[in-house]
C-alpha positions as CSV (number, residue, x, y, z in Angstrom):
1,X,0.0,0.0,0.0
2,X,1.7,3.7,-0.9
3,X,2.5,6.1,1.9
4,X,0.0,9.2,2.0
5,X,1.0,12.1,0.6
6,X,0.7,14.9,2.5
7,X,0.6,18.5,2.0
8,X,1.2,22.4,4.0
9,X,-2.2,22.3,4.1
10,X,-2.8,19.0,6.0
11,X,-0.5,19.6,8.5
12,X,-1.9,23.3,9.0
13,X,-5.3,21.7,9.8
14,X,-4.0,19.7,12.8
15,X,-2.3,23.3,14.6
16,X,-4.0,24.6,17.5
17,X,-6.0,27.9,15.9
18,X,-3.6,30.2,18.2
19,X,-0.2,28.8,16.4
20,X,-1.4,29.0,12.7
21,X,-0.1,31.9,11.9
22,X,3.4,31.9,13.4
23,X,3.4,28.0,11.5
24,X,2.8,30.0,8.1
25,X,5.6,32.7,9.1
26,X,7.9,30.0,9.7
27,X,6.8,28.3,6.0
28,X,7.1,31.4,4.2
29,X,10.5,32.6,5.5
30,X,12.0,28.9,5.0
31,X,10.5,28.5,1.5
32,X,11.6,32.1,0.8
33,X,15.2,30.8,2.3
34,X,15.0,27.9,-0.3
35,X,14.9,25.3,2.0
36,X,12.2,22.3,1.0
37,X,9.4,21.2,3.5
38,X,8.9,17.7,3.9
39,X,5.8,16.0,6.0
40,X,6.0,13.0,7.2
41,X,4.2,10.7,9.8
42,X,6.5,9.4,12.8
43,X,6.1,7.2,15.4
44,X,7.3,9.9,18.2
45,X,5.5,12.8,16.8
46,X,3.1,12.1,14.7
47,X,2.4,14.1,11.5
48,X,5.6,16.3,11.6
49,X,7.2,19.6,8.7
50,X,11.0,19.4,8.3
51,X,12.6,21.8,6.0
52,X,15.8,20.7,4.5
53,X,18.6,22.6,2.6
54,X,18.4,21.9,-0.8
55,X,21.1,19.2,-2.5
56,X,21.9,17.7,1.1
57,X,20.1,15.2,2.1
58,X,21.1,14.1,5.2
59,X,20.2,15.5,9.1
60,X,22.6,17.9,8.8
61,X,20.8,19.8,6.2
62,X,17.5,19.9,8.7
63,X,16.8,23.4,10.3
64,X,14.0,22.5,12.2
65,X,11.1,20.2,12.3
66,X,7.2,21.3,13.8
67,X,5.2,18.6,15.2
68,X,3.0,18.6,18.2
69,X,3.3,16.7,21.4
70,X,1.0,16.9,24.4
71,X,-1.5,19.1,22.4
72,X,1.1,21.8,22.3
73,X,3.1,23.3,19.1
74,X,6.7,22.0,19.7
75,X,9.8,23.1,16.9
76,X,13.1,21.6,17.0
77,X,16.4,23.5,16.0
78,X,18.9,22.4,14.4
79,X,21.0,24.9,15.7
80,X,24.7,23.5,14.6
81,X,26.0,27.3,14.1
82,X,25.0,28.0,17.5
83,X,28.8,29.7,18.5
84,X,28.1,32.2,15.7
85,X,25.3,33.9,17.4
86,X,25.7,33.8,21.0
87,X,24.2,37.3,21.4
88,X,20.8,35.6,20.2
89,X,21.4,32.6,23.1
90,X,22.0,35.1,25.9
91,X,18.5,37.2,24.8
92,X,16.6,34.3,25.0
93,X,14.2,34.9,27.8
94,X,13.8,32.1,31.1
95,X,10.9,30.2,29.7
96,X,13.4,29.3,26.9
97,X,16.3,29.3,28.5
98,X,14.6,26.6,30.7
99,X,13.4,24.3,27.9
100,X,17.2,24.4,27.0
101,X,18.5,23.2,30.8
102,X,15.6,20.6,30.7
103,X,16.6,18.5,27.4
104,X,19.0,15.7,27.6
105,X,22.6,16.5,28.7
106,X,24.9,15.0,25.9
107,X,26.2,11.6,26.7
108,X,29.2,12.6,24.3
109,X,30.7,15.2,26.7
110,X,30.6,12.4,29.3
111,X,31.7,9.2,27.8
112,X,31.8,9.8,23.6
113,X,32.1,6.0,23.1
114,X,28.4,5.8,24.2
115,X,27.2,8.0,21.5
116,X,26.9,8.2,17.8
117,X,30.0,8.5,16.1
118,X,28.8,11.8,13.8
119,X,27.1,13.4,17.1
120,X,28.1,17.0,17.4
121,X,26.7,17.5,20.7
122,X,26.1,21.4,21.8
123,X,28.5,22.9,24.1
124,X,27.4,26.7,25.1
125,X,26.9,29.1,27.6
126,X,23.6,30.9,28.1
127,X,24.3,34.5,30.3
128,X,26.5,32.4,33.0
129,X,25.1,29.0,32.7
130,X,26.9,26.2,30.9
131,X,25.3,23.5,29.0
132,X,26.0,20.7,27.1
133,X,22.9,19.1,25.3
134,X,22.2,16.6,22.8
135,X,21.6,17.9,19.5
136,X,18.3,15.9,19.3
137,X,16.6,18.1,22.2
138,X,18.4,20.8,22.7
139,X,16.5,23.6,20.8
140,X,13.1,21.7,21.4
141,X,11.0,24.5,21.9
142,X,7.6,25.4,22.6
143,X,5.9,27.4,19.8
144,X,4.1,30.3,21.1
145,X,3.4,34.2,20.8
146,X,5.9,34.9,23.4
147,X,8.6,32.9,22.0
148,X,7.8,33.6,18.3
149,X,10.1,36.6,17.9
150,X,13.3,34.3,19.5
151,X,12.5,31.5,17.6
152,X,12.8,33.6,14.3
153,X,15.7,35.1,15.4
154,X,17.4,31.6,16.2
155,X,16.6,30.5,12.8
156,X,17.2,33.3,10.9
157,X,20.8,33.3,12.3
158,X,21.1,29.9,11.3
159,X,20.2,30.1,7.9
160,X,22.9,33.3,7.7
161,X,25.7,30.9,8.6
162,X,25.0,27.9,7.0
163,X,24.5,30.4,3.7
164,X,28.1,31.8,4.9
165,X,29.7,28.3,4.9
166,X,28.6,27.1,1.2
Protein backbone atom coordinates (compact mmCIF):
# COMPACT_ATOMS: atom_id res chain seq x y z
CA UNK A 1 0.00 0.00 0.00
CA UNK A 2 1.74 3.69 -0.92
CA UNK A 3 2.52 6.10 1.87
CA UNK A 4 0.02 9.16 2.02
CA UNK A 5 0.98 12.12 0.56
CA UNK A 6 0.72 14.92 2.48
CA UNK A 7 0.64 18.53 2.04
CA UNK A 8 1.23 22.42 4.03
CA UNK A 9 -2.21 22.25 4.14
CA UNK A 10 -2.82 19.02 5.99
CA UNK A 11 -0.48 19.62 8.50
CA UNK A 12 -1.93 23.33 9.04
CA UNK A 13 -5.28 21.69 9.82
CA UNK A 14 -3.99 19.71 12.84
CA UNK A 15 -2.25 23.34 14.55
CA UNK A 16 -4.00 24.60 17.51
CA UNK A 17 -6.04 27.95 15.87
CA UNK A 18 -3.57 30.22 18.20
CA UNK A 19 -0.24 28.79 16.35
CA UNK A 20 -1.42 29.03 12.69
CA UNK A 21 -0.08 31.90 11.90
CA UNK A 22 3.38 31.89 13.44
CA UNK A 23 3.40 28.04 11.46
CA UNK A 24 2.84 30.04 8.07
CA UNK A 25 5.57 32.66 9.12
CA UNK A 26 7.94 30.00 9.65
CA UNK A 27 6.82 28.30 6.02
CA UNK A 28 7.14 31.43 4.15
CA UNK A 29 10.53 32.61 5.50
CA UNK A 30 11.98 28.92 5.05
CA UNK A 31 10.49 28.52 1.49
CA UNK A 32 11.64 32.06 0.76
CA UNK A 33 15.22 30.78 2.26
CA UNK A 34 15.01 27.93 -0.26
CA UNK A 35 14.88 25.27 2.03
CA UNK A 36 12.15 22.29 0.99
CA UNK A 37 9.42 21.24 3.48
CA UNK A 38 8.94 17.66 3.87
CA UNK A 39 5.84 16.02 5.95
CA UNK A 40 5.97 13.04 7.17
CA UNK A 41 4.19 10.72 9.76
CA UNK A 42 6.55 9.36 12.83
CA UNK A 43 6.09 7.25 15.44
CA UNK A 44 7.31 9.89 18.20
CA UNK A 45 5.55 12.77 16.82
CA UNK A 46 3.06 12.08 14.72
CA UNK A 47 2.41 14.11 11.53
CA UNK A 48 5.55 16.28 11.63
CA UNK A 49 7.15 19.56 8.72
CA UNK A 50 11.02 19.40 8.33
CA UNK A 51 12.60 21.80 5.98
CA UNK A 52 15.83 20.67 4.48
CA UNK A 53 18.60 22.57 2.57
CA UNK A 54 18.35 21.93 -0.82
CA UNK A 55 21.08 19.25 -2.52
CA UNK A 56 21.90 17.67 1.12
CA UNK A 57 20.05 15.18 2.12
CA UNK A 58 21.05 14.07 5.18
CA UNK A 59 20.16 15.47 9.11
CA UNK A 60 22.57 17.91 8.82
CA UNK A 61 20.84 19.76 6.21
CA UNK A 62 17.51 19.86 8.68
CA UNK A 63 16.83 23.42 10.35
CA UNK A 64 14.02 22.47 12.24
CA UNK A 65 11.09 20.21 12.25
CA UNK A 66 7.19 21.35 13.83
CA UNK A 67 5.16 18.63 15.21
CA UNK A 68 2.99 18.60 18.24
CA UNK A 69 3.32 16.73 21.36
CA UNK A 70 1.03 16.89 24.39
CA UNK A 71 -1.50 19.07 22.42
CA UNK A 72 1.11 21.82 22.35
CA UNK A 73 3.13 23.34 19.13
CA UNK A 74 6.75 21.98 19.72
CA UNK A 75 9.80 23.09 16.93
CA UNK A 76 13.12 21.61 17.02
CA UNK A 77 16.39 23.47 16.01
CA UNK A 78 18.94 22.44 14.36
CA UNK A 79 21.02 24.91 15.70
CA UNK A 80 24.74 23.47 14.61
CA UNK A 81 26.03 27.26 14.10
CA UNK A 82 24.96 28.02 17.51
CA UNK A 83 28.81 29.73 18.53
CA UNK A 84 28.11 32.21 15.66
CA UNK A 85 25.31 33.88 17.38
CA UNK A 86 25.70 33.82 20.97
CA UNK A 87 24.16 37.27 21.37
CA UNK A 88 20.84 35.57 20.17
CA UNK A 89 21.39 32.64 23.14
CA UNK A 90 22.01 35.10 25.85
CA UNK A 91 18.55 37.19 24.82
CA UNK A 92 16.57 34.29 24.98
CA UNK A 93 14.20 34.87 27.77
CA UNK A 94 13.82 32.09 31.07
CA UNK A 95 10.86 30.19 29.74
CA UNK A 96 13.41 29.30 26.90
CA UNK A 97 16.34 29.33 28.48
CA UNK A 98 14.59 26.62 30.74
CA UNK A 99 13.35 24.32 27.93
CA UNK A 100 17.23 24.38 26.97
CA UNK A 101 18.46 23.22 30.85
CA UNK A 102 15.64 20.56 30.70
CA UNK A 103 16.58 18.50 27.44
CA UNK A 104 19.00 15.74 27.58
CA UNK A 105 22.65 16.55 28.70
CA UNK A 106 24.88 15.03 25.86
CA UNK A 107 26.17 11.55 26.73
CA UNK A 108 29.23 12.58 24.35
CA UNK A 109 30.70 15.22 26.72
CA UNK A 110 30.59 12.37 29.29
CA UNK A 111 31.72 9.23 27.75
CA UNK A 112 31.85 9.82 23.65
CA UNK A 113 32.10 6.05 23.15
CA UNK A 114 28.39 5.78 24.17
CA UNK A 115 27.22 8.05 21.47
CA UNK A 116 26.88 8.19 17.82
CA UNK A 117 29.98 8.45 16.06
CA UNK A 118 28.83 11.78 13.82
CA UNK A 119 27.06 13.42 17.10
CA UNK A 120 28.09 16.96 17.42
CA UNK A 121 26.72 17.54 20.74
CA UNK A 122 26.08 21.44 21.76
CA UNK A 123 28.54 22.89 24.13
CA UNK A 124 27.36 26.68 25.10
CA UNK A 125 26.91 29.10 27.61
CA UNK A 126 23.64 30.87 28.06
CA UNK A 127 24.34 34.46 30.28
CA UNK A 128 26.52 32.44 33.05
CA UNK A 129 25.12 28.95 32.69
CA UNK A 130 26.89 26.22 30.91
CA UNK A 131 25.31 23.48 28.96
CA UNK A 132 26.01 20.73 27.13
CA UNK A 133 22.92 19.14 25.34
CA UNK A 134 22.18 16.65 22.84
CA UNK A 135 21.58 17.89 19.54
CA UNK A 136 18.32 15.93 19.33
CA UNK A 137 16.56 18.09 22.15
CA UNK A 138 18.44 20.83 22.68
CA UNK A 139 16.50 23.63 20.81
CA UNK A 140 13.11 21.71 21.44
CA UNK A 141 10.95 24.49 21.90
CA UNK A 142 7.65 25.45 22.59
CA UNK A 143 5.90 27.36 19.84
CA UNK A 144 4.13 30.32 21.07
CA UNK A 145 3.37 34.22 20.83
CA UNK A 146 5.89 34.93 23.38
CA UNK A 147 8.60 32.87 22.02
CA UNK A 148 7.84 33.61 18.30
CA UNK A 149 10.11 36.60 17.94
CA UNK A 150 13.27 34.34 19.46
CA UNK A 151 12.47 31.46 17.61
CA UNK A 152 12.76 33.62 14.26
CA UNK A 153 15.72 35.12 15.42
CA UNK A 154 17.38 31.57 16.23
CA UNK A 155 16.61 30.50 12.84
CA UNK A 156 17.18 33.31 10.88
CA UNK A 157 20.84 33.33 12.31
CA UNK A 158 21.11 29.87 11.26
CA UNK A 159 20.20 30.14 7.91
CA UNK A 160 22.87 33.26 7.73
CA UNK A 161 25.67 30.90 8.60
CA UNK A 162 24.96 27.95 7.03
CA UNK A 163 24.49 30.38 3.66
CA UNK A 164 28.13 31.84 4.92
CA UNK A 165 29.71 28.28 4.89
CA UNK A 166 28.63 27.09 1.24
Amino acid sequence: MPKAKYQFEDFLAIIPDDCKAHVVTIHELMLQNSYKPKIQVTKSTGLQLSYAQPKIKSVIGIILILFIRDEKLKIRVYGNNYKAYPDVLNGLPENISSQIDNADNCVKFIDPQKCWKGCIGYDFHIREKHFQKCITNCFQLDVDSESMPYLLEMIQNEYQCRQANL
